[in-house]
N, C-alpha and C positions, 0 to 999 in steps of 0.2 A: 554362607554367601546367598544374596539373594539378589533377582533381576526382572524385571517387569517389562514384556515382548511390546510391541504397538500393537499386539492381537487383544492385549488386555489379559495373558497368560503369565500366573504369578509364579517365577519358577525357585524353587530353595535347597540349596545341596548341601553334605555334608562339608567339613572345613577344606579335605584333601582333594573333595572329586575333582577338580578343574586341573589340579599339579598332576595325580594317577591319568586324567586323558591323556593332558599334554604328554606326559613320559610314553604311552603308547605308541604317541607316533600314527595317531589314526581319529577318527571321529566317530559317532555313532550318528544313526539314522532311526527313528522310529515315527508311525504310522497310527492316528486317530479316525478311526470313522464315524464315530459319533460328530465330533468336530468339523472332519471330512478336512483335514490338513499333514501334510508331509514335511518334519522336523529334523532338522539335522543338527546336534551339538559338535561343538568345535572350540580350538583352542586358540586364540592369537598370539600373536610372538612373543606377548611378555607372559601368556601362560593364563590368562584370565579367560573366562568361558563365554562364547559365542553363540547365539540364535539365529537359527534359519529356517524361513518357514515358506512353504507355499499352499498353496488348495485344491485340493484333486477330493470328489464328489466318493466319499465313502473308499477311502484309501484304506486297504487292508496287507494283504501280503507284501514283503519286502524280499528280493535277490539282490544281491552282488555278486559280480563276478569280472575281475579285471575293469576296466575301464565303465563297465557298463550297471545301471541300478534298473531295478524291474519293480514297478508296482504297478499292483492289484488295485482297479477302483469298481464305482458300481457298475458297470457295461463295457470296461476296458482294459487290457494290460497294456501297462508302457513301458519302452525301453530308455530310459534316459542315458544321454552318453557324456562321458568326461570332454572338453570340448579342447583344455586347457593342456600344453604335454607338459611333460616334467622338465620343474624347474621354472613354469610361470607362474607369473601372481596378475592378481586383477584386484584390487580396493582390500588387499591382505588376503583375498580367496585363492587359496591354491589349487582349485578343484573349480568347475565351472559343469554341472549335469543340466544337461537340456534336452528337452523330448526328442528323439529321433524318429520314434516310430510308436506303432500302438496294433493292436490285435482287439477288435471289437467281437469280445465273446455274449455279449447280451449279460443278463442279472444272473449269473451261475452263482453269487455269496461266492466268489475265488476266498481262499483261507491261503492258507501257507502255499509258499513254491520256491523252486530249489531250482538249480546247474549242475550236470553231473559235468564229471574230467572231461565231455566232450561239447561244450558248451550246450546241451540241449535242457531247453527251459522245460520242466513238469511243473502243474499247478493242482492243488484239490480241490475238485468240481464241488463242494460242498451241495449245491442244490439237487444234483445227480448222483451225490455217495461213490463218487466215483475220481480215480488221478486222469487227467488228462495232460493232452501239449493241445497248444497254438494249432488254428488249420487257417490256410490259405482260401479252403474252399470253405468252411464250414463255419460254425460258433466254437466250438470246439474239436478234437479229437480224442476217444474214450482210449484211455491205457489198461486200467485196472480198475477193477471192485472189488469191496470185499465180498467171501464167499456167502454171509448172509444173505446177503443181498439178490432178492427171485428176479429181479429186472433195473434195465438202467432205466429211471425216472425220475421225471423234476420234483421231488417228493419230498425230501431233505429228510429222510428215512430214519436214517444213525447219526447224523452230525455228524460226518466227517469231517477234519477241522486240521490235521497235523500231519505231516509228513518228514522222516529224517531222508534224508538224500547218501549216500554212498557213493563212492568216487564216477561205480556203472552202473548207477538208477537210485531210482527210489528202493529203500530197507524195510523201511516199518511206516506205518501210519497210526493215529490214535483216532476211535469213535468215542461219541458221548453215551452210544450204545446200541447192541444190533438188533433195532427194532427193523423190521418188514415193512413197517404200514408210515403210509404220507404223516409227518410230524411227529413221530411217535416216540424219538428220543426225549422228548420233554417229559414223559411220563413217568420213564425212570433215570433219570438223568443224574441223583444223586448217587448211587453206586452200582452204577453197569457199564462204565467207563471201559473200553477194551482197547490192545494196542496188539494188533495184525503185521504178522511178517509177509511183507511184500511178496518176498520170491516162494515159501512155500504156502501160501493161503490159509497160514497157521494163525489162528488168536496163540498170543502166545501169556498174555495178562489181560486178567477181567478182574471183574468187582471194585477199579478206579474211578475217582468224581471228578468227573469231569475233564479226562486229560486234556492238556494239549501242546503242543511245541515240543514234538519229540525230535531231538538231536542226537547225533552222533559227534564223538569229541576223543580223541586219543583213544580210541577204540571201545570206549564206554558209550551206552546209549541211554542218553539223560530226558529226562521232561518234567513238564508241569502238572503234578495234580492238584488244577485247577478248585477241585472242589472243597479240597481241606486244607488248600493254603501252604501244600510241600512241592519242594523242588527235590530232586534227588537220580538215582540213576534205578536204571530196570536191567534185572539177567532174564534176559529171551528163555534163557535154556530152562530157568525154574519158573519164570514169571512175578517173582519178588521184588518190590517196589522197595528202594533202603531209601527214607528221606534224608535229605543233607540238612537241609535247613527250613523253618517258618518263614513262608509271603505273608507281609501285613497285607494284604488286598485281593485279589480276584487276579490271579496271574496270568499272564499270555505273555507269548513273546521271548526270547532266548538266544543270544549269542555267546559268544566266547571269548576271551582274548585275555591269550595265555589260562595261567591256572585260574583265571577270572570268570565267573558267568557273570552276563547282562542280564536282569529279568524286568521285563513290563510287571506293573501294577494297575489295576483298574481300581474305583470304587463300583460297589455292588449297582444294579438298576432295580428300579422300584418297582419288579416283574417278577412273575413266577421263577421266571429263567434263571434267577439268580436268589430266591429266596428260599431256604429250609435247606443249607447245602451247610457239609460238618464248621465249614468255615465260619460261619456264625458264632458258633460255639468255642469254637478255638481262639478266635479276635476277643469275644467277650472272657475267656479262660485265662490268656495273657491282658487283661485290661489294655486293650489298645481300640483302634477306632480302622478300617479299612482307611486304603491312603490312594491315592492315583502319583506315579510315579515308575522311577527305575530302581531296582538297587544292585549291587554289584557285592558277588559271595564271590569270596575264597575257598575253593576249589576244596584246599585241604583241613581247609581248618573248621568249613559252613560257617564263617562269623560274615556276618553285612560289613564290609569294612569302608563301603563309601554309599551316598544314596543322593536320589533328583526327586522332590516332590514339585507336585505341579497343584498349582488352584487357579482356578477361575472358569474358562471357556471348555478346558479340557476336563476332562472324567472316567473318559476310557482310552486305553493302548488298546492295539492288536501286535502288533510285531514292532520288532524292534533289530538292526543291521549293524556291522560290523563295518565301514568303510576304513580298510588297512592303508597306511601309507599317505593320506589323505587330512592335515589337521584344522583344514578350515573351507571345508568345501557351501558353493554355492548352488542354489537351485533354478533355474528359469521355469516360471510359470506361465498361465493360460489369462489372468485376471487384469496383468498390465499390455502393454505393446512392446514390451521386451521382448518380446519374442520374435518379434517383426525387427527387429535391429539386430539380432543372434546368428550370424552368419561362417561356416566355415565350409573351406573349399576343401577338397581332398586332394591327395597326392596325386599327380600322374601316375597310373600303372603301367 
């Protein structure tokens, strides 16, 4: 199947992807900052697959949680809110997220962020090495660093990049690596990849390239090594990385649903940042070519059993969301006067 956005975004999926969404009973959402646009795939009522797109300036991290989607842009977090209750439709959208609010934290690079059980938003400070939340009074508020780390500084130190969330905080987070000094992950960037337990300021796995999007999932805690093109799960307790399966591409990005993972694809950048890394060697090993898209493994078996390429505008993912319960949600953006007609009143309390 293939379909062609008005963005001039050429998008090509395998034969089942659009039947597998629609049976979900949910959509996805994923995040380009290269692009600097926010997409949402969706299924219409006869099961054919839908494009949604808006533009937010260097869109990175992506939350959901109940009614409400959170992203990450270049000087902003947003809260977009479901506007639509169950059980309406609006031009076949059964989902309506429109900006309610925003948190202007300045250029921190926000990467991954997460909602524990008690609706509280954590983000990773990436240009600080450090998790924060939202401040009312502030740019941010500092939660945690890792322990390498001799000071909090806008230094982008270790790349910090990844965070799993747990029902009562933040778990684990993943560096590029624990360098001390302003930029210095970039030096060794291809194997000193570490992934930090939150609650005891434990490394508890080093020597990975480039993690990142570590999650937690029926009580396994999975992620991306980004740098050799494997997804797979980590034990804390030994620090053993088991791959599941081969990323054609520069991975980021990670949800769930069911025994399913979601994973972003990037193609490589014609930069240091992303040149001499094992994945080179491994693309070239299987004869294949890096690809910018999603694919979707099976949990038990690691086979790709559905996949979303993309060409044209887009080239790199960062995250990519889970919208449950939701098969054809829309987005209100900043670029039209839509927004100026988007009106809802609240209940009497």
């Amino acid at each position: 199947m293939s379909d062609t956005s008005r963005t001039g975004l050429e998008i090509n999926t395998s034969r089942q992807f659009s039947s597998w969404l629609a049976s979900t009973g949910g959509s996805l959402a994923f995040t380009t900052y290269q692009a600097g646009k926010l997409f949402t795939l969706g299924t219409k009522q006869d099961g054919s697959l839908v494009v949604f797109e808006r533009t937010l300036d260097r869109c990175m991290g992506l939350a959901v949680h109940g009614p409400s989607l959170y992203v990450s842009t270049l000087y902003q977090i947003w809260r977009f809110e479901n506007l639509m209750g169950l059980g309406e439709a609006h031009d076949n959208h059964d989902a309506c997220f429109a900006p309610q609010m925003s948190w202007v934290t300045g250029d921190l690079d926000v990467h991954d962020m997460a909602l524990d059980n008690q609706g509280e938003l954590t983000f990773v400070n990436t240009l600080f090495g450090c998790l924060a939340k939202p401040s009312l009074e502030a740019s941010f508020s500092p939660l945690w660093q890792p322990p390498f780390l001799s000071k909090l500084a806008a230094e982008d130190r270790c790349h910090l990049n990844g965070m799993a969330m747990a029902d009562d905080g933040p778990a684990y987070v993943t560096a590029v690596s624990t360098s001390d000094v302003a930029d210095g992950w970039r030096d060794k960037r291809a194997s000193s990849g570490v992934v930090v337990d939150v609650n005891s300021n434990e490394i508890v796995a080093t020597c990975l390239s480039m993690p990142h999007s570590p999650r937690l999932h029926d009580g396994m805690l999975y992620l991306l090594n980004s740098g050799t093109g494997e997804f797979g799960t980590l034990d804390p307790g030994t620090g053993k990385f088991t791959a599941i399966t081969f990323c054609p591409g520069y991975a980021r990005g990670l949800t769930f649903v069911g025994d399913h993972a979601v994973i972003g694809l990037s193609l490589p950048r014609d930069n240091k940042t992303f040149q001499d890394l094992p994945l080179d060697a491994a693309l070239t090993e299987k004869n294949t070519e890096a690809r910018c898209g999603l694919i979707v493994v099976d949990l038990k078996t690691g086979d790709t059993v559905h996949w979303v390429r993309f060409e044209g505008v887009v080239t790199e993912l960062y995250d990519v969301a889970l919208i449950s319960g939701i098969k054809n949600p829309s987005l209100v953006g900043f670029k039209s006067d839509e927004i100026r007609r988007v009106i809802k009143v609240a209940s009497p309390s």
